[in-house]
FIKOLZA-1660 file (N, C-alpha, C; in steps of 0.1 Angstrom, whole numbers, plus 5000, padded with zeros to 4 digits):
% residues 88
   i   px   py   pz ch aa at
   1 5058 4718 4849  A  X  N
   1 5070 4726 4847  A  X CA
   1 5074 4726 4832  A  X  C
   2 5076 4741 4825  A  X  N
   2 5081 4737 4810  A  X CA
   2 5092 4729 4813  A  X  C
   3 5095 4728 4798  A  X  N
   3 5110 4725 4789  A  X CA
   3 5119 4731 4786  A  X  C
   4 5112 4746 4783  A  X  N
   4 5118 4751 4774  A  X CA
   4 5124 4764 4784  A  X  C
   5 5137 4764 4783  A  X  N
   5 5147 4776 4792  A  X CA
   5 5142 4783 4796  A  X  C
   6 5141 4796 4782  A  X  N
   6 5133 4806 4783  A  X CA
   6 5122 4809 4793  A  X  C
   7 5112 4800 4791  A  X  N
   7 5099 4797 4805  A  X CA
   7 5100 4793 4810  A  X  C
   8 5110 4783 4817  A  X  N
   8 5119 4783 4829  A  X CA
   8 5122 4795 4834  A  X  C
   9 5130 4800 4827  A  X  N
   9 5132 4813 4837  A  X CA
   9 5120 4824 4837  A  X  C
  10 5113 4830 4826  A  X  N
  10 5098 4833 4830  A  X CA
  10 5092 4834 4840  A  X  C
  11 5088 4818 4840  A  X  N
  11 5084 4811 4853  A  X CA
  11 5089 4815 4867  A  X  C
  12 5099 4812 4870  A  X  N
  12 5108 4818 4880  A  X CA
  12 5112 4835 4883  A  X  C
  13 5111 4842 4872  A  X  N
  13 5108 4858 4874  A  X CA
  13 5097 4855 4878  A  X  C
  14 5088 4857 4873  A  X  N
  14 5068 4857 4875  A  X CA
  14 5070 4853 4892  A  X  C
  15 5073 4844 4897  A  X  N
  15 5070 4842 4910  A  X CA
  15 5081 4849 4919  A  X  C
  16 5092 4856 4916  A  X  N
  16 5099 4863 4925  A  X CA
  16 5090 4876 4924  A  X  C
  17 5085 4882 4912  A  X  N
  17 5078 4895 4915  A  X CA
  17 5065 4893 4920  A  X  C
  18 5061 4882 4918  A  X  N
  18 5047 4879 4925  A  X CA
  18 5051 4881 4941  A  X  C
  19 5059 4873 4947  A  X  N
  19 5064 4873 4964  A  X CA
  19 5070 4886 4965  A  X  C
  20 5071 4898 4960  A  X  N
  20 5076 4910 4958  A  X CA
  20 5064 4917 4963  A  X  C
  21 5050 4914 4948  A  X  N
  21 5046 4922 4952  A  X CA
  21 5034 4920 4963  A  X  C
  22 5037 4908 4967  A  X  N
  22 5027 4903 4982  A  X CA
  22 5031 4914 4989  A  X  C
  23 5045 4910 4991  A  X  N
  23 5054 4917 5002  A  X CA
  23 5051 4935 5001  A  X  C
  24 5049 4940 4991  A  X  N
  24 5048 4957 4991  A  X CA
  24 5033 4958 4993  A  X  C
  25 5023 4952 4992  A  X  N
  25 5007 4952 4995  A  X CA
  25 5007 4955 5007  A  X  C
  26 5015 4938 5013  A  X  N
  26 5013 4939 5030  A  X CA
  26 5022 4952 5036  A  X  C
  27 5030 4952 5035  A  X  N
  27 5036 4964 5042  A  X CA
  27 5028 4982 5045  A  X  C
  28 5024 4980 5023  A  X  N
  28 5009 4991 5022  A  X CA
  28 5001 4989 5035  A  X  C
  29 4993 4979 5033  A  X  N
  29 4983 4976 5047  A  X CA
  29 4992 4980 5058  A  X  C
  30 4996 4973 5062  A  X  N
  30 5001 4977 5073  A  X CA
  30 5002 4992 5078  A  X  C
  31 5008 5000 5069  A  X  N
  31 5012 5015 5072  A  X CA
  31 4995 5022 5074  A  X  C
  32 4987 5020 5062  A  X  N
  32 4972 5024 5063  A  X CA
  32 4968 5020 5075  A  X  C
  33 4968 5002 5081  A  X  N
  33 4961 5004 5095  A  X CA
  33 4967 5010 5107  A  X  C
  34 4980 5013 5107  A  X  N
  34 4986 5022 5118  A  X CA
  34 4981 5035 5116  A  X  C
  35 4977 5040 5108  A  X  N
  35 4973 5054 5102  A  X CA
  35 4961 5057 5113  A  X  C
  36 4953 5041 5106  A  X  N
  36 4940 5045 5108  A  X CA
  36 4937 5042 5124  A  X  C
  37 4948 5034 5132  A  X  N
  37 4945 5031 5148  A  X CA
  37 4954 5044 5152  A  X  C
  38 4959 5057 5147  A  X  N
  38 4966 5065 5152  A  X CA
  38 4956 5078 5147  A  X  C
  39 4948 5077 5142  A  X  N
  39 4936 5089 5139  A  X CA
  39 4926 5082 5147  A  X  C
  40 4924 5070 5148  A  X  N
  40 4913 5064 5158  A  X CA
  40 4915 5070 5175  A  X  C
  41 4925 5067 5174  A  X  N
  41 4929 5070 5190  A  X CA
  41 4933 5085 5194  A  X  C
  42 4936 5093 5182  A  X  N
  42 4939 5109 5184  A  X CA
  42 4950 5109 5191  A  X  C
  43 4960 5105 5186  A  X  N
  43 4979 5106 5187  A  X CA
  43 4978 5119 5179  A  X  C
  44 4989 5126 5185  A  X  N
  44 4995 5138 5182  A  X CA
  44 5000 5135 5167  A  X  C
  45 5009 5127 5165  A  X  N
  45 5015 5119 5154  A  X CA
  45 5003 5112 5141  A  X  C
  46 4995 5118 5143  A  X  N
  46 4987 5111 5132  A  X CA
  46 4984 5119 5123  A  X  C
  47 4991 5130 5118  A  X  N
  47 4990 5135 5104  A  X CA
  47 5003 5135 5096  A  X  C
  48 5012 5129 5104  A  X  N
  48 5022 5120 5100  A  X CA
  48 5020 5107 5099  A  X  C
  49 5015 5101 5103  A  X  N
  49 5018 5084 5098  A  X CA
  49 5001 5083 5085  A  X  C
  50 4995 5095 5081  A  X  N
  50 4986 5095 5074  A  X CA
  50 4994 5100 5063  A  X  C
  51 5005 5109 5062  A  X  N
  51 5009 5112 5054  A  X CA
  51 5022 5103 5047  A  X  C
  52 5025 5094 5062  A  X  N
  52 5036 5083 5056  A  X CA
  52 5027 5073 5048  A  X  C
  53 5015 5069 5051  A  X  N
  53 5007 5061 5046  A  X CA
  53 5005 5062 5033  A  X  C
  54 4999 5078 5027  A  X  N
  54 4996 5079 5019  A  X CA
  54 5016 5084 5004  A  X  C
  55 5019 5082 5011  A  X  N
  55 5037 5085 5002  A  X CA
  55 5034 5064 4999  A  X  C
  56 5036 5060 5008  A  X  N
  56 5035 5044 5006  A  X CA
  56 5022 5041 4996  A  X  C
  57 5015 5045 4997  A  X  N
  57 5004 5043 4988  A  X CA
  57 5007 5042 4973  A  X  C
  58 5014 5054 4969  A  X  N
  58 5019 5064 4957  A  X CA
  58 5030 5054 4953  A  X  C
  59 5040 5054 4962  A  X  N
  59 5052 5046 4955  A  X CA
  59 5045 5030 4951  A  X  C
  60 5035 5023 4958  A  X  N
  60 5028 5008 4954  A  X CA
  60 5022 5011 4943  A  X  C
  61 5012 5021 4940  A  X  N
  61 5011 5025 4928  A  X CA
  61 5019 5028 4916  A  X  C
  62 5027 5037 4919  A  X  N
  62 5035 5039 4908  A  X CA
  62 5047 5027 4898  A  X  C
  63 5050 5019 4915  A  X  N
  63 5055 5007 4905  A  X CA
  63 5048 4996 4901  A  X  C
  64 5032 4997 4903  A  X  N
  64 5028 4992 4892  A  X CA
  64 5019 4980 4900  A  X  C
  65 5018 4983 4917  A  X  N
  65 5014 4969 4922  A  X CA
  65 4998 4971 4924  A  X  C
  66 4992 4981 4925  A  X  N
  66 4978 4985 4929  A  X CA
  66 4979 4995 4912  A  X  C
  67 4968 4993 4913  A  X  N
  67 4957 5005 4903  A  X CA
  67 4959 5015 4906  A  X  C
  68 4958 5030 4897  A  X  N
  68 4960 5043 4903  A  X CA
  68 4949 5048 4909  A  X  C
  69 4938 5045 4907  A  X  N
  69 4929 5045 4908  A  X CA
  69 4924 5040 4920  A  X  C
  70 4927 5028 4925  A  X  N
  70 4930 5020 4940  A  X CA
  70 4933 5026 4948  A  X  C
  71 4947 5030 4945  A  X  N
  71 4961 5040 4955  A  X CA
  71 4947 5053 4956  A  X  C
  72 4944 5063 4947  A  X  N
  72 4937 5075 4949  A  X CA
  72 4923 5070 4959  A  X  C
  73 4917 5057 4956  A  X  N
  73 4905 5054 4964  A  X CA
  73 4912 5051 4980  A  X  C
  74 4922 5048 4982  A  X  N
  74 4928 5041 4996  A  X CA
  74 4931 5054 5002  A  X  C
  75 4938 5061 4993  A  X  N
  75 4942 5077 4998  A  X CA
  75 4927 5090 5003  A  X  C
  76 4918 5085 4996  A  X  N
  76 4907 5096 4998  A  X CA
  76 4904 5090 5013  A  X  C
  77 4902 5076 5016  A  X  N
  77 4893 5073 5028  A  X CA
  77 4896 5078 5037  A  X  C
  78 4910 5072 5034  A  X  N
  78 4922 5072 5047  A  X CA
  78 4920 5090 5051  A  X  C
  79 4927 5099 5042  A  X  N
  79 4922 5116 5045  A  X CA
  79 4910 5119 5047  A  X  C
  80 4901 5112 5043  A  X  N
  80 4885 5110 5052  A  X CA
  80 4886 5112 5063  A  X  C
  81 4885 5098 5070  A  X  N
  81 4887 5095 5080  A  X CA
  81 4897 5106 5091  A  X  C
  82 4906 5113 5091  A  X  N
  82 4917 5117 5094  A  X CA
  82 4907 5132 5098  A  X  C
  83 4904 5133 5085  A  X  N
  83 4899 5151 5087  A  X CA
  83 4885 5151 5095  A  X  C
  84 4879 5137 5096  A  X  N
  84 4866 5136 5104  A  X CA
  84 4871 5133 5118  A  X  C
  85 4881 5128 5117  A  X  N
  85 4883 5130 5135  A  X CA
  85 4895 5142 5141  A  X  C
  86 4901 5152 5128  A  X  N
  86 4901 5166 5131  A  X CA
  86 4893 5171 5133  A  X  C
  87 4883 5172 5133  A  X  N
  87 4872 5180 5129  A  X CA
  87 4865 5181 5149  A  X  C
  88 4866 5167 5153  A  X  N
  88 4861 5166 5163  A  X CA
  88 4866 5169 5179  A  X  C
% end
């Protein structure tokens, strides 16, 4: 543990946004696998929780917790997947 105030409190930021941004990952996941067991199963409702998915995507992105690039890769599958089991 430092000494010195300053990185004391540092320290203590760093790990409240760290448990932050666990917390906004998992939630991400979460919303993605409901997506993907509601395009799996062909619920009426699943070009809505694909689109709620992918808004959650965008906002974890944007504030900074996944890559934009991540968010865009998580977003292509997911509307993958979705339009391949439209399709069917």
């Amino acid at each position: 543990m430092p000494n010195i105030r300053s990185v004391i409190k540092d320290v203590k930021k760093s790990r409240e946004n760290h448990q932050r941004n666990i917390s906004a990952k998992s939630g991400m996941k979460t919303f993605i696998k409901k997506a993907k067991t509601a395009v799996e199963g062909g619920d009426k409702a699943a070009a809505e929780s694909v689109a709620l998915a992918c808004s959650i995507i965008d906002k974890t992105a944007e504030r900074g917790i996944i890559h934009k690039n991540a968010a865009a890769r998580r977003k292509s599958r997911l509307m993958k997947k979705a339009a391949k089991a439209a399709a069917k």
